[in-house]
Structures are given as C-alpha cells and as structure tokens.
Steps between C-alpha positions, in 0.01 A plus 500: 500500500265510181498848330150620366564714199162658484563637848671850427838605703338874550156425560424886425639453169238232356261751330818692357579142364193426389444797249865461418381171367200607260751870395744219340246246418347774294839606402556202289192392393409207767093531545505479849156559687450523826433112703545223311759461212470176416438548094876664526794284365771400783711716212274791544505489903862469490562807331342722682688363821804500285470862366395673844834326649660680174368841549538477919887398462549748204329764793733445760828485302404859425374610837852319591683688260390848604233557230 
C-alpha cells in the first residue's frame, strides 16, 4: 500500500499544521508565501520541515515529562 504524505493522519489538524509551518518558516528566516515556493532552495524547504519536527518532539518530551 503506497503512503501519501501530503494526506494528514488527523485531518482536523491540517490548518493547525499549516500555520505551524509559516510560525517556524518565519522563525528562521525561510520567505515562505503562501502557493507556490518554487524560488526556495531544497535547503530552505528542508528546514522548515526539519525545525517544526524539532520544536513538535521538543513539545511532547515536555508534555511527557509533566511540564
């Protein structure tokens, strides 16, 4: 079975996501508009993904922790 990673596990949760994305795009300096991105480095892209995995692990280590 193919796996389409655009398709989000929590449906509800896409919007959420999706100004998640331009917070840490922001965040670090990516100019990320809204639509297409294509002027963007594959660096550039990558580190947003890479930082919002950073900041949603570093979330629920706390909220696993008790804090």
């Amino acid at each position: 079975m193919a796996s389409n990673s655009n398709r989000s596990t929590v449906p509800e949760a896409r919007e959420a996501l999706n100004r998640f994305k331009y917070e840490v795009a922001n965040e670090i300096g990516v100019p990320l508009s809204q639509g297409y991105n294509g002027n963007l480095t594959s660096y550039q892209n990558g580190s947003v993904g890479g930082y919002m995995v950073k900041k949603m692990i570093e979330a629920q280590e706390k909220q696993m922790a008790g804090k």
